[in-house]
N, C-alpha and C positions, 0 to 999 in steps of 0.2 A: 504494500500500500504506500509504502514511502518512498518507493522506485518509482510510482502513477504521481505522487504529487510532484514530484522532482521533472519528471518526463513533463506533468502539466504546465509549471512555472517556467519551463525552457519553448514549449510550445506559446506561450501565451509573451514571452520575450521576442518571439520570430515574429509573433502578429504586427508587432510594431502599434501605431496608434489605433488602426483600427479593432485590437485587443482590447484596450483600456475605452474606447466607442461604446464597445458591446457592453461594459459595465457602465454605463452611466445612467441609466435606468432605475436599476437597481439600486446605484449610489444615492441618485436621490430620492427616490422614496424612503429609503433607509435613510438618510440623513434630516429628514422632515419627519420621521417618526420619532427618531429619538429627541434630537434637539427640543419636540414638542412637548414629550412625554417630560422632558427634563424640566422645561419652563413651565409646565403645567404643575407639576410636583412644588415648584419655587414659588410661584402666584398663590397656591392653596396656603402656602405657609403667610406668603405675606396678606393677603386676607384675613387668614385667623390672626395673627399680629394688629392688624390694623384695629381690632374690635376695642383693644383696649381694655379687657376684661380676660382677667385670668380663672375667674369664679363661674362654672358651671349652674349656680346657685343663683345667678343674678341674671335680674330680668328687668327688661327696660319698657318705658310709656310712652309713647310720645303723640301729640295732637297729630292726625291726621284725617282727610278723607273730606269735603266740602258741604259747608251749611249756606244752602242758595239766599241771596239776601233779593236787591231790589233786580229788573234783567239787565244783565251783562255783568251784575258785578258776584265777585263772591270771595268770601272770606272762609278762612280758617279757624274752627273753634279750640282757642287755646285751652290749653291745663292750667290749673293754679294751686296754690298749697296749700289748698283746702284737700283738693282732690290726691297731696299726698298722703295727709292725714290721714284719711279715710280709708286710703288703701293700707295704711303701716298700721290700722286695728283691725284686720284678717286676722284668723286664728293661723294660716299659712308663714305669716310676714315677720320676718324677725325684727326689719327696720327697712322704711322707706326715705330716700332724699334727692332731693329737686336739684337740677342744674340748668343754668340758663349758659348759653353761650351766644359771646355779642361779635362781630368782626370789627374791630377799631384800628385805627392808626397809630402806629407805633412808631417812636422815633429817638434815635439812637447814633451817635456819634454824625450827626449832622446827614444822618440818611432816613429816610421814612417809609414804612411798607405798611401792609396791611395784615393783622396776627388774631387769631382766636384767640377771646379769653372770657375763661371757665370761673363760674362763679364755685366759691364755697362759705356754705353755710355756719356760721358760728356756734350751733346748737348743736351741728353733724358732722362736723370738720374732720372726726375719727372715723366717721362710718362712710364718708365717702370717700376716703382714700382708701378705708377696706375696698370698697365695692372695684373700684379702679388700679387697685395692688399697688399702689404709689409709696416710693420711698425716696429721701433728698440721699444724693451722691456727696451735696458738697452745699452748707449751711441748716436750714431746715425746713418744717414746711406751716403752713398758715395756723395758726390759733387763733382763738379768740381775742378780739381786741388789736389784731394785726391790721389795721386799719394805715391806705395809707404803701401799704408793703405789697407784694407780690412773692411769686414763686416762678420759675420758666422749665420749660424742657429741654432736655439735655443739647438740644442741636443749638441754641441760644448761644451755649461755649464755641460754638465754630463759625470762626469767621467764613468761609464758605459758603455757609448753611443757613446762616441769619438773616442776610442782607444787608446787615451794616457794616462788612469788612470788618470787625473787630471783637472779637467774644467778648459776650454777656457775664459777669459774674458777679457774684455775690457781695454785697457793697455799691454795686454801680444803680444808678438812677435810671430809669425810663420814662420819656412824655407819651402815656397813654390818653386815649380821645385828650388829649392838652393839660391833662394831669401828669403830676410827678409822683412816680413811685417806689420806691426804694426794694432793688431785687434782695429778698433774705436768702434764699432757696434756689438748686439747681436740685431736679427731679433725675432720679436712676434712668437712665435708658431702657425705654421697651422695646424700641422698634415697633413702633407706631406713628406713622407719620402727621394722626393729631394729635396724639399727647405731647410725641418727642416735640412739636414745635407751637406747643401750647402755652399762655400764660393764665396763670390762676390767679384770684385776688378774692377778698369777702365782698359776699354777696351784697352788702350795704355798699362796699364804691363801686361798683359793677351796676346796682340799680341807681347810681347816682350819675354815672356817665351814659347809659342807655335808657334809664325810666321804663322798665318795663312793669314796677309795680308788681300786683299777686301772681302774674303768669310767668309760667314755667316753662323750658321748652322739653325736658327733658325728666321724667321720676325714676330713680334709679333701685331697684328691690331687690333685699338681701333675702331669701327663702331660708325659711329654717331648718333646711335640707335636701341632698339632692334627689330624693324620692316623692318632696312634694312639689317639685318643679311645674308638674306639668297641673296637676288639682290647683296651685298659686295661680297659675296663668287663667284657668276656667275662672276663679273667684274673681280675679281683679276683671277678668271682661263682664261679669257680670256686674258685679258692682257699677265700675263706667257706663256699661249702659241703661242702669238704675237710675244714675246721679246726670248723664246726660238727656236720659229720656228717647233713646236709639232704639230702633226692635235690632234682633240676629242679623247678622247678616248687611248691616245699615252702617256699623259703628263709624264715628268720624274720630279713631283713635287707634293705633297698634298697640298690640301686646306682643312684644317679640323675647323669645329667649336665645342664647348664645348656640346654642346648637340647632335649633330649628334656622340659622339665618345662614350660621357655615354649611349646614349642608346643602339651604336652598343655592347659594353663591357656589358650592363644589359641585354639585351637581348640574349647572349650567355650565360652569371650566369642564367637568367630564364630557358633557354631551358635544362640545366645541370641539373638544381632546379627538371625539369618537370621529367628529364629521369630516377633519382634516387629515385623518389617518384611512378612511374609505380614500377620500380621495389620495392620498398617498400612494394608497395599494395600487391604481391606477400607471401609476409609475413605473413601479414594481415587475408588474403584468407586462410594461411593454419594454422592462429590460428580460424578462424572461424570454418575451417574444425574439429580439435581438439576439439572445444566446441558441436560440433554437436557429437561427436563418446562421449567426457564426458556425454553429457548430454542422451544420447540413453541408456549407461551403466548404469547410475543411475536411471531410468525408472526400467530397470530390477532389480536391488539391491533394490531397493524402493515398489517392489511390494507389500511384505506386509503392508505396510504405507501407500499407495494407497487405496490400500482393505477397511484397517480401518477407513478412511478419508472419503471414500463413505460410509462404512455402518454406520457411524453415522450423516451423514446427506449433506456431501460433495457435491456441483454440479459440474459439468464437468466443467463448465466456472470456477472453482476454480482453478482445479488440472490443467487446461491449464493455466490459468495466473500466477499462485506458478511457474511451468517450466519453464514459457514465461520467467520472472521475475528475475528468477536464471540465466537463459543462459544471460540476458542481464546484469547482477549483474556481471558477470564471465569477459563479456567485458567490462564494465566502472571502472571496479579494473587493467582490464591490463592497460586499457586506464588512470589513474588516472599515475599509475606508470610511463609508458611512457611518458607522458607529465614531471613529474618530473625528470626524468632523462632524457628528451630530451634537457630540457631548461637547467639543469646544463652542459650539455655539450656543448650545444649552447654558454655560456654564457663564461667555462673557454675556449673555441675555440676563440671567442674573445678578450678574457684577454691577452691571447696568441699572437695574432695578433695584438695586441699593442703594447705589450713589445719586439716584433721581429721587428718591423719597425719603432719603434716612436712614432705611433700614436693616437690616443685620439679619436676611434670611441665609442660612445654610444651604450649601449647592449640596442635590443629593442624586445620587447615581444610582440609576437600578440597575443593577449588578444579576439578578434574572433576569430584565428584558433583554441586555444584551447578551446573556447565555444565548435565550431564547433565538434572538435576532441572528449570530452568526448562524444556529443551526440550520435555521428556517432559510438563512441565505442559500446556504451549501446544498439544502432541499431543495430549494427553487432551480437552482441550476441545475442539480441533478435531473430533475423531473421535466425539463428542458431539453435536455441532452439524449433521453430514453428514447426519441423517435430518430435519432441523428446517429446514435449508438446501433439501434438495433438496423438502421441503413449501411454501417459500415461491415456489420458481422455477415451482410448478406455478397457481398462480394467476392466476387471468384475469383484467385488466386491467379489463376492463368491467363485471364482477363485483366486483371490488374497488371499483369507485371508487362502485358502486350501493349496499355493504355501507359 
C-alpha cells in the first residue's frame, strides 16, 4: 500500500498543473466547510459572551411589543419599578433589579464619542452585580452614596479601544452628558462587548442626566434556582399580563431566559452552518467529477504501462487498486490542503473578531471533523476513480502494448 501511494505522488508530480486542477474542487469545498465550521464554533462563543450573564438563574424583562395610540403614531409601553416590585414578591424570585441604560456623550482627553451607561441602584448595588458577575480588576465598584463617581469596562484602559487615545483609569475624570465624574473602578474583563465598554454610575445621576423618572428599561431576576427557571418565567408573564391588562398571546413585554435566547441565536448560526455547507458539497461533487474525467484520461495515456504491467505478470486486482489508490490519493491531497487553509482562515476570522469587539473568544479546532474530513476526502476520490479503475483492468495486454 505504501508502494501505491509513492507510485500515486510521482504520478500526480508528472500531471504537472493540470494535477493540482483536478483538486481544486475538492479544495474548496473542503476549505469553506471547515473554515465555517470553525467560525461558527467562535460566533457561538462570542454570542454566549456577549449576554453578559454568567447565571443560568437569571432572567430578564424588558418593555416590548406596541400599544397603538392616535393613526400613524405608536408608542412603547415602558416598565417601571413598580412592576419590579411586584415581580421580586413571587414565591419563585429571590430578588429583582431594574436597569436603565442611556447613550450619552462622553468626553475625555479633549476627544468625544458616544458610550452606554448603566445605571445602578443604591438599595441593589450587591444584587446587580451578582446578576451580571461583575468584579473591579483595578479600584472598586459603586456603593451607596457614590454619587458623583463612576465605574468603566475594562476596554476604557486601552487606548485603542476607547477613542480617546489615552487609557481611562482610576483617579481620572470624565465629562458625561456635561457632567464630571470621577472614574473609582475598572471592571474585570468579560468579553462582552457591552459590559467590557460600559460605564456604570447611581441610578440618581443617570436619572438626572436622562430624566427618565419610574421607567425602567430593563428588570433583571435572580430565581431561586435552577429548576425553577422555567415555572419563574410562566409566573412573571403572568403576572405582567395581570398588571398590564394583555390577554396570551398579546403581551407588549418579553420574558427571556439565558438559555432559551442562546439556543434561539445557535440555532439560527446552525441552520446558516447547514445551508453553506449543502452548498459547499456542490463543490465537492464537481471536484469529484474532475477526478473521474483525470482519472479516465490517464487510463488512456497509461495504456502502454498497463500492457506492460500485465505482461509481466500484473493481476487485475492490481491495476484496479494502483487507480483505486491514485483517485483517492488525488482526494486526501485536496483534502489535506483544505483543511489547512480552512482552519487558517477559520482561525485569522476569529482573530479578527476579537480585535473588532473586545473580545477574548478561544479558537477551537475540531479535531473529529477533520479526522472525518480527510477520510471522507480519500473516499470521495476513491469512489471516483472505481469507474476509471475498473476501465483500466479491462485492457488487453497485447492490445496495449500494440497501442
Amino acid at each position: 500500500m505504501v508502494n501505491y501511494f509513492s507510485f500515486s505522488l510521482k504520478n500526480l508530480k508528472r500531471r504537472g498543473i493540470r494535477g493540482w486542477l483536478t483538486l481544486l474542487g475538492i479544495f474548496i469545498g473542503i476549505v469553506v466547510v471547515i473554515a465555517l465550521v470553525t467560525l461558527g464554533n467562535g460566533f457561538k462563543e462570542v454570542v454566549g459572551a456577549q449576554f453578559g450573564v454568567s447565571s443560568t438563574q437569571t432572567i430578564t424583562v424588558q418593555a416590548g411589543g406596541l400599544n397603538y395610540g392616535p393613526p400613524g403614531s405608536t408608542v412603547v409601553n415602558p416598565l417601571d419599578k413598580e412592576d419590579a416590585e411586584a415581580i421580586e414578591r413571587l414565591s419563585t424570585i429571590e430578588f429583582a433589579v431594574t436597569r436603565n441604560i442611556e447613550f450619552l456623550e462622553v468626553e475625555y482627553n479633549d476627544k468625544l464619542v458616544f458610550g452606554g451607561v448603566v445605571s445602578i441602584e443604591a438599595d441593589s448595588a450587591r444584587d446587580q452585580y451578582e446578576v451580571m458577575d461583575l468584579e473591579s480588576q483595578s479600584g472598586r465598584l459603586l456603593k451607596r452614596g457614590d454619587l458623583g463617581k463612576v465605574i468603566v469596562g475594562s476596554n476604557y484602559e486601552d487606548p485603542d479601544k476607547n477613542g480617546f487615545d489615552r487609557e481611562v483609569t482610576v483617579g481620572k475624570n470624565l465629562l458625561i452628558g456635561g457632567d464630571k465624574f470621577l472614574v473609582i473602578g475598572v471592571l474585570e474583563r468579560k468579553g462582552s462587548f457591552f459590559i467590557d465598554n460600559a460605564i456604570m454610575m447611581m441610578d440618581q445621576d443617570l436619572e438626572d442626566l436622562a430624566g427618565y423618572g419610574d421607567e425602567v428599561d430593563i428588570i433583571a431576576v435572580k430565581v431561586k434556582g435552577k429548576d425553577l427557571v422555567e415555572k419563574a418565567k410562566e409566573d412573571i408573564e403572568k403576572l405582567m399580563r395581570n398588571r398590564r391588562d394583555v390577554k396570551e398571546g398579546e403581551e407588549d413585554f418579553v420574558v427571556s431566559t439565558p438559555d432559551a435566547l442562546l439556543d434561539q441565536v445557535n440555532s439560527i448560526l446552525t441552520s446558516i452552518q447547514i445551508f453553506i455547507i449543502i452548498i459547499a458539497s456542490i463543490s465537492i461533487v464537481v471536484g469529484a467529477i474532475g477526478i473521474v474525467n483525470t482519472m479516465a484520461t490517464s487510463v488512456v495515456e497509461r495504456k502502454k504501462e498497463i500492457g506492460i504491467m500485465k505482461a509481466i505478470g500484473a493481476r487485475n486486482s492490481h491495476i484496479f487498486l494502483m487507480f483505486l489508490v491514485e483517485s483517492g490519493f488525488l482526494g486526501l491531497v485536496g483534502g489535506i490542503l483544505g483543511i489547512i487553509f480552512g482552519v487558517t482562515i477559520g482561525t485569522l476570522g476569529i482573530w479578527q473578531i476579537n480585535n473588532l469587539i473586545g473580545a477574548d473568544t478561544r479558537i477551537s479546532i475540531n479535531f473529529i471533523l477533520i479526522l472525518v474530513t480527510l477520510i471522507g476526502s480519500f473516499l470521495i476520490g476513491a469512489v471516483a476513480g472505481i469507474v476509471p479503475a475498473m476501465g483500466a483492468t479491462k485492457q488487453s495486454p497485447v492490445e496495449a502494448l500494440r497501442g
